[in-house]
N, C-alpha and C positions, 0 to 999 in steps of 0.2 A: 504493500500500500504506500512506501514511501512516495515512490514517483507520483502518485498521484493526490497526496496528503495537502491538505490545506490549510490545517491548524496553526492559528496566529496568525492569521492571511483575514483581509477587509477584504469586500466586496460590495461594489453598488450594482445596482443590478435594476437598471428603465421597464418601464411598463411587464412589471413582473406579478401581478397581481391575478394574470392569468396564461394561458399559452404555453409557448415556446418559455416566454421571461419567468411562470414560477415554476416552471420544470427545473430550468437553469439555477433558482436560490435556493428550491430543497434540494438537488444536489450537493450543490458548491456546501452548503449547512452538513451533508452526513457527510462531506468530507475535509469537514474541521472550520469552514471558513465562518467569521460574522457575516450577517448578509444584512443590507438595508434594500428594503421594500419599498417601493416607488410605482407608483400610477397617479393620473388625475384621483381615483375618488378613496378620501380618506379611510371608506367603512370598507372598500374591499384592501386596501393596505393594513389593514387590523387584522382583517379575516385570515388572510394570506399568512401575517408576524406570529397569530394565534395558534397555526397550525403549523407551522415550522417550532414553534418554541414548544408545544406540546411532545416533541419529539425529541427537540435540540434543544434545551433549555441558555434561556438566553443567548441565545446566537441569532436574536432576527430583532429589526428595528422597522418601526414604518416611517418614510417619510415621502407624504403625497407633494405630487409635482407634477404640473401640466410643461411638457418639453417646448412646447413652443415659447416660456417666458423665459430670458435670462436671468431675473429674479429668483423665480422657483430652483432654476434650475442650483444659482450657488448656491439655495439655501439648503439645498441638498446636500451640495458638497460640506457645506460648513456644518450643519447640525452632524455628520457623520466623522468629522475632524473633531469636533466637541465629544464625541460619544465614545467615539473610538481611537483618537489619536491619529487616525493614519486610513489612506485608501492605496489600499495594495493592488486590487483589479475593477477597472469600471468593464461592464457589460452594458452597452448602448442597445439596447433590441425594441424601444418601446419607438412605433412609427406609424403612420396613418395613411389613409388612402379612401380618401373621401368622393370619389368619381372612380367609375365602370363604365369604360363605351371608348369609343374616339377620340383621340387625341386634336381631330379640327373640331369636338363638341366643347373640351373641357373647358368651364368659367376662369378668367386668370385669378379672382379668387381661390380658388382649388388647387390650380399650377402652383402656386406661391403658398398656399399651404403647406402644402406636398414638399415643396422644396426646404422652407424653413424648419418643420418637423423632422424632416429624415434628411435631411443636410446640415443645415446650421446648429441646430441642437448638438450634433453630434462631434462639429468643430466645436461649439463652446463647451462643453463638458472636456472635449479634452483640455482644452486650452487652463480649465483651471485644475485640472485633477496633476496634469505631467509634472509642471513645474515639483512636486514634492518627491515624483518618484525619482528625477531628474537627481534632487538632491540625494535622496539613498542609494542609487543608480540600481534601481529595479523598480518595478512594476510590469503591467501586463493591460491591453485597454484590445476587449473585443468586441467588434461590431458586427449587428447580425445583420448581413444583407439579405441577398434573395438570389435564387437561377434569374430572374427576372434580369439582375444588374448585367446578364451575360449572354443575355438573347432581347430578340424585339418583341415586341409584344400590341396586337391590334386593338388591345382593350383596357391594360395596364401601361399605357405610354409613361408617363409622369412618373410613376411611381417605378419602375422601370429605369427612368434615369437618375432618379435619386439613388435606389441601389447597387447603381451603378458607380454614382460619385462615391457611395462608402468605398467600394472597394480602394478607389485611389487615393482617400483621405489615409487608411490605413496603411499603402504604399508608401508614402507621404511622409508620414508620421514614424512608421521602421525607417526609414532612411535618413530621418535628421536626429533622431532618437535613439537609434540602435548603439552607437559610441557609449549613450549613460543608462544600458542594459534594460530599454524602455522598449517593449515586445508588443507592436501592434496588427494584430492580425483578423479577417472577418471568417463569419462563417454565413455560407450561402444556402440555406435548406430550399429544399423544393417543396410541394404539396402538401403540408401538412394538417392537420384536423386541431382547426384551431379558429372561435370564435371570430378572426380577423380574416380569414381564407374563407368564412362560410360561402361566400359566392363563388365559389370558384369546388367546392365537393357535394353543397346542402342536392343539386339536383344532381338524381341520380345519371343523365345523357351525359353533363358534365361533365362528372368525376370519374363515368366510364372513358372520354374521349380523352381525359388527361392519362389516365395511370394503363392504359391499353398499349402502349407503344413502348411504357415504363420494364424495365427487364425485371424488376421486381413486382407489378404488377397491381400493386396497393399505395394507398395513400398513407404517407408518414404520421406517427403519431410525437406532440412534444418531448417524450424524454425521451425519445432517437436523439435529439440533438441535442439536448444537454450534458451526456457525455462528453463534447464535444469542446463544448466553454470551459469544463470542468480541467481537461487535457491540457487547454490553452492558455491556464490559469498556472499551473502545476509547473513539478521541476521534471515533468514528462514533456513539458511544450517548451522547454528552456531554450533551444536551440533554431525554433517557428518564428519570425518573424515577417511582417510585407507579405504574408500567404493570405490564401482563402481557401478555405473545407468545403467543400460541395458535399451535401448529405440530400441528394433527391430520390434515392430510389434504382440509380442510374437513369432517368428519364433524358439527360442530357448529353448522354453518350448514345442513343439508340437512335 
């Protein structure tokens, strides 16, 4: 279990209060790390701390945050430097996507959502988290994109190239980082069965025309890919940095 040990290890962890994101904090939790819980609404960041610490005893904190404000967001960071002294890995996964259909339909309200949510949020969180790992020279900061960021897509445009910009924000960031042992890497899941994807599995034509072509043939469930943050966190991912994990299924090799 060394390699993949967490104990004495911070972690913040976005829109974790469901999905993919609390797959990721009861993980990273049974494998030693503190975890702070972060969504917009306060009563499911309770629900989520209530049910990790019924397991983990005090290893889970809530603190609600809408990503789109810079506000929320350092209040994030600092209520977790107050609590805990220290953020050892941030996990960026909380992002939006507020339009389905055509990219000549979408409102530029929507585009500019779309982009500040799953773009900007995710520069600013780094930008105030590094500076301390800079100073320990470690940390770890993983961003959850999408297959989306690595194909086109007729109905997912925007969101699409938002996942697209994580990846090179993380490129980005391992390469002016990497010198003070600052490890920034994404992970790209495909299809997964997750309240945020509902439109994309809820109909059954659907989710047969998605996972049909897929060599594994099914649709991914969240703690497929929490293993995966957990890896990336670890002194098993010590040597990963500037990558992306693609965990779809194979859908993207077929």
């Amino acid at each position: 279990m060394e390699l993949f040990d967490l104990t004495g290890k911070v972690a913040v962890i976005t829109g974790s209060t469901r999905g993919i994101g609390e797959a990721i904090a009861h993980r990273m939790a049974e494998h030693g790390a503190k975890v702070v819980i972060s969504s917009r609404k306060a009563d499911a960041c309770d629900k989520t701390t209530a049910e990790i610490n019924a397991k983990f005893p005090d290893q889970a904190i809530a603190v609600p945050c809408n990503i789109s404000s810079k506000e929320d967001l350092q209040r994030l960071v600092d209520t977790t430097n107050k609590t805990w002294g220290k953020i050892d890995s941030l996990v960026c996964n909380a992002a939006i996507n507020p339009f389905y259909g055509s990219s000549a339909d979408i409102p530029d309200d929507a585009f500019d959502k779309i982009m500040g949510s799953n773009i900007k949020s995710n520069h600013w969180l780094c930008q105030m988290v590094i500076p301390q790992m800079v100073e320990r020279k470690e940390g770890t900061i993983t961003i959850v994109s999408s297959i989306g960021g690595l194909r086109g897509s007729s109905v997912l445009g925007a969101y699409c190239i938002s996942k697209a910009a994580d990846l090179q924000i993380a490129r980005n960031l391992a390469a002016e980082y990497g010198p003070q042992n600052v490890r920034v890497n994404t992970i790209a899941p495909g299809l997964v069965k997750t309240y945020f994807a509902k439109a994309l599995w809820d109909n059954p034509e659907t989710l047969e025309r998605t996972t049909s072509t897929a060599p594994l043939r099914r649709i991914g469930l969240p703690d497929e890919i929490a293993g995966a943050a957990v890896f990336l966190a670890s002194k098993a991912g010590a040597f990963m940095t500037g990558q992306n994990l693609v965990i779809d299924g194979g859908v993207t090799i077929a």
